[in-house]
N, C-alpha and C positions, 0 to 999 in steps of 0.2 A: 453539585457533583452528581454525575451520572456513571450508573455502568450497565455495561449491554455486555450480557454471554453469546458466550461462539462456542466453537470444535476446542481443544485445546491445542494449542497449535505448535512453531518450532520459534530458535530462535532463544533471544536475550529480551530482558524487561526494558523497554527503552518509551523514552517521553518526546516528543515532538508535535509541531502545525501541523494540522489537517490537511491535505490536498484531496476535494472531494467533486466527484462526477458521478451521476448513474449513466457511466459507459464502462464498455466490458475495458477490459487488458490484453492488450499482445506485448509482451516486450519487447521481443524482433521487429514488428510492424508499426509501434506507438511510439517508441523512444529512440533517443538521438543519445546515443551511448557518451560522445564525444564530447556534445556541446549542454548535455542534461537540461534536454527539454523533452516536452512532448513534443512528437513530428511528424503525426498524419494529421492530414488538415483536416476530416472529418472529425476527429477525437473533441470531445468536448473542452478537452485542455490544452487544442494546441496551443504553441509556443509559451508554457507554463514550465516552469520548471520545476523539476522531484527532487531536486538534491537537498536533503535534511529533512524533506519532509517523510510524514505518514502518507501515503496514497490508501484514499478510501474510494475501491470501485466495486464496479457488480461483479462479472463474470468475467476468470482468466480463457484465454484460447490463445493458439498457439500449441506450438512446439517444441523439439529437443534445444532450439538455438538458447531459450530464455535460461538454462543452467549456465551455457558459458558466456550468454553477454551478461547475467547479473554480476557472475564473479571478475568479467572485465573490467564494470563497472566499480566494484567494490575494488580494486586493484588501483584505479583512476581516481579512487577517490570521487568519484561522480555520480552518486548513490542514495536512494531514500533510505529514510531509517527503518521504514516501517512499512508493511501491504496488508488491509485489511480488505476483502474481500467477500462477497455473498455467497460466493461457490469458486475456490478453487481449484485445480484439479492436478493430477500429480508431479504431471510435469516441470509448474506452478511450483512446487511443493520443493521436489529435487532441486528446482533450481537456486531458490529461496536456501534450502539446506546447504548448498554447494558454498553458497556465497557470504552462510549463515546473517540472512536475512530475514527479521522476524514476521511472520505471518500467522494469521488467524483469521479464517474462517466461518461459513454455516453458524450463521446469529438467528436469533430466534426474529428477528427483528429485518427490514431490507435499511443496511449499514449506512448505506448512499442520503437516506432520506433521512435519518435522525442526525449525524455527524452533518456539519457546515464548513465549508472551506473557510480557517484561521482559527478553529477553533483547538483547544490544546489540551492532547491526549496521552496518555497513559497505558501502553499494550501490555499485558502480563500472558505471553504466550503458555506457561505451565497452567496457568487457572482458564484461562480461554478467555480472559476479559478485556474490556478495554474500556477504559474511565476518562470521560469528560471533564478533565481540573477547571477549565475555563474555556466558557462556549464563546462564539463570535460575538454576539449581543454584550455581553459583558467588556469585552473587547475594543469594546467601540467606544 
C-alpha cells in the first residue's frame, strides 16, 4: 500500500480503477458526455471509458462548460468516481463541486507517473491523500 499527498481537496471518500494518462483534461473537448468515453482522438485515452473510474491526469484547461457537463454527467449517471490531477484549476474545482465530484490535487509527486492504469485507489479528499490498496503488478 501506497499513499501520495496532494492539496486537500472536495468531495466524498470513494475507492475505484485507475484510468491514467500524462495528458491534460478538458471535459468539454475530451469527453463524450453521452456515450462515456474519451473523444478527441489526440487524447491519450481515446475511446477509453471514465465511467466508474478514478481519472489520473496532468493538467485541467478549459472552461465554464466543465461545471454543467459534469453535473450532466452525474445526472446520466455517466460519471467517473474520482479526478486526481497535477494542477487543477478552478473552474475544474466549481465544476467537480457542482456535481460533487471528488478531486484532489498538487501532489508533491507528478500523479500520472507513479499511479498505473487498473490499479486500485482509495481518494480521501479531507486528508488530500490517495492510497494505492492494489497496484497493476499485483493485478495481474
Amino acid at each position: 500500500m501506497k499513499v501520495f499527498k496532494g492539496h486537500v481537496g472536495i468531495g466524498n471518500i470513494v475507492s475505484g480503477e485507475a484510468l491514467v494518462a500524462s495528458d491534460n483534461f478538458s471535459a468539454r473537448y475530451d469527453l463524450d458526455r453521452h456515450k462515456g468515453i474519451f473523444s478527441r482522438p489526440t487524447h491519450k485515452l481515446y475511446l477509453q471509458s471514465y465511467v466508474n473510474k478514478i481519472l489520473v491526469l496532468n493538467v485541467a484547461k478549459g472552461g465554464v462548460a466543465s461545471a454543467w457537463m459534469f453535473r450532466n454527467m452525474l445526472e446520466k449517471n455517466i460519471f467517473p468516481k474520482g479526478l486526481l490531477l497535477n494542477r487543477a484549476n478552478p473552474i475544474i474545482a466549481q465544476g467537480a463541486a457542482h456535481a460533487n465530484l471528488t478531486l484532489i490535487d498538487r501532489f508533491d509527486v507528478d500523479i500520472t507517473q507513479v499511479i498505473k492504469k487498473g490499479d486500485l485507489l482509495t481518494l480521501n479528499p479531507h486528508k488530500g491523500t490517495v492510497t494505492i490498496n492494489l497496484t497493476k503488478q499485483s493485478n495481474e
